[in-house]
C-alpha positions in Angstrom: 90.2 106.6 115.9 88.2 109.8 115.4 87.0 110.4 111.8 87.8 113.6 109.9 86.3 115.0 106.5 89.0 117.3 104.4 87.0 119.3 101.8 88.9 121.2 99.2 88.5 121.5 95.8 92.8 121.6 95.4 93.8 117.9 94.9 97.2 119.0 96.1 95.8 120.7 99.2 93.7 118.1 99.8 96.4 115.1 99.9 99.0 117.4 101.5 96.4 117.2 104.4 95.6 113.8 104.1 98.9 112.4 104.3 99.4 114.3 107.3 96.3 113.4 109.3 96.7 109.7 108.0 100.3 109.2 109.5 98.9 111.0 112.3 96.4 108.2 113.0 93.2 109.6 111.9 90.2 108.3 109.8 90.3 110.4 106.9 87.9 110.7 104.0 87.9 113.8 101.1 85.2 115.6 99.4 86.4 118.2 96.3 83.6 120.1 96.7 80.3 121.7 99.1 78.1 118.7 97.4 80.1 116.2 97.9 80.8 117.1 101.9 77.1 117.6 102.4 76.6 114.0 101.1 79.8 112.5 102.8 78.6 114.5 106.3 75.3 112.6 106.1 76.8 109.4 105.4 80.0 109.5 107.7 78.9 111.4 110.8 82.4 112.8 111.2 83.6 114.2 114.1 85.6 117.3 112.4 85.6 118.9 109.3 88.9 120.7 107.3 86.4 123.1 105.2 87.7 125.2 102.7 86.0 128.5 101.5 85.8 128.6 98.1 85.0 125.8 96.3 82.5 124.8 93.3 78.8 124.0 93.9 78.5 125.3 97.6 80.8 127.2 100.0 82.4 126.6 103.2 80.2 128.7 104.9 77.4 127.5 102.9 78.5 123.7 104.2 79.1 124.5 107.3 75.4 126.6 107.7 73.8 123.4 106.4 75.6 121.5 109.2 74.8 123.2 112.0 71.2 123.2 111.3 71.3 119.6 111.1 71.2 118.3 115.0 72.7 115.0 114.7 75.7 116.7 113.3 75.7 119.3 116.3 78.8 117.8 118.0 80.9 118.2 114.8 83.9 120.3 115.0 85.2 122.7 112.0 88.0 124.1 110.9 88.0 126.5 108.1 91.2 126.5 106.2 91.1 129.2 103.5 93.0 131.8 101.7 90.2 134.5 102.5 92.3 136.0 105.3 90.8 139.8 105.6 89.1 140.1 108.8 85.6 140.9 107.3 86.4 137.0 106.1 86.7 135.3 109.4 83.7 137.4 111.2 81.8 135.7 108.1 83.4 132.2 109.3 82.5 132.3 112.6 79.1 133.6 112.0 78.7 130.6 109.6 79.5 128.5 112.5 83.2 127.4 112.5 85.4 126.6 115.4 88.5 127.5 113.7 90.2 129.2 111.1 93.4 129.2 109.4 94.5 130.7 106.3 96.6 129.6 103.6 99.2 128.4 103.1 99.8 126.9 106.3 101.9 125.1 108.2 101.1 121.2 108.4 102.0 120.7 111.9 100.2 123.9 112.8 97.4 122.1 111.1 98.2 119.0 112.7 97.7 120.6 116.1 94.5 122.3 115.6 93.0 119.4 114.5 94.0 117.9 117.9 93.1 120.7 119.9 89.4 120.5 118.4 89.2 117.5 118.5 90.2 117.4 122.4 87.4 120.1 123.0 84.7 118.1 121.1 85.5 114.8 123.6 85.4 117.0 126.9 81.1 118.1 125.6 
């Protein structure tokens, strides 16, 4: 059952996804801020990330920098999910190192089926 990290400070947001990826079948563990994911991503080893942007403490970019320059995290997938929708926004994303991005709100089977799709790419590498 592949493992996935949902990081968002918004309790809401955060269960909303939770519940969905748990009746879904998947592993799923929170973090409510940048620190915290940085601490769960060494400790879990993941295999994808639900990021959001802004957040106390560090980023989503900032998180997901820090977790691309650590190799035995290479293979992990993220998803940015974010209410920074300008375009300006998701150049930033990318460049930080994301492999998808979706604003807010959103649609949970939307959602639902990224998560899939990434994680699908991540076991053909």
């Amino acid at each position: 059952m592949p493992a996935v990290l949902v990081v968002d400070d918004d309790d809401d947001v955060r269960d909303l996804i939770t519940f969905r990826l748990r009746t879904a079948g998947y592993e799923v563990h929170t973090a409510a801020d940048g620190n915290q994911a940085l601490a769960a991503l060494d400790r879990l080893r993941p295999d994808l990330v639900v990021l959001d942007w802004m957040m106390p403490g560090l980023s989503g970019p900032e998180v997901c920098r820090h977790l691309r320059a650590l190799p035995p995290l290479a293979g992990v997938r993220v998803l940015m999910l974010t209410a920074k929708f300008l375009p300006g926004d998701v150049e930033e994303g990318f460049r930080a190192g994301v492999d998808d991005y979706m604003t807010k709100p959103f649609s949970p089977r939307e959602l639902l089926t990224r998560v899939q799709a990434l994680l699908a790419v991540g076991a053909r590498r």
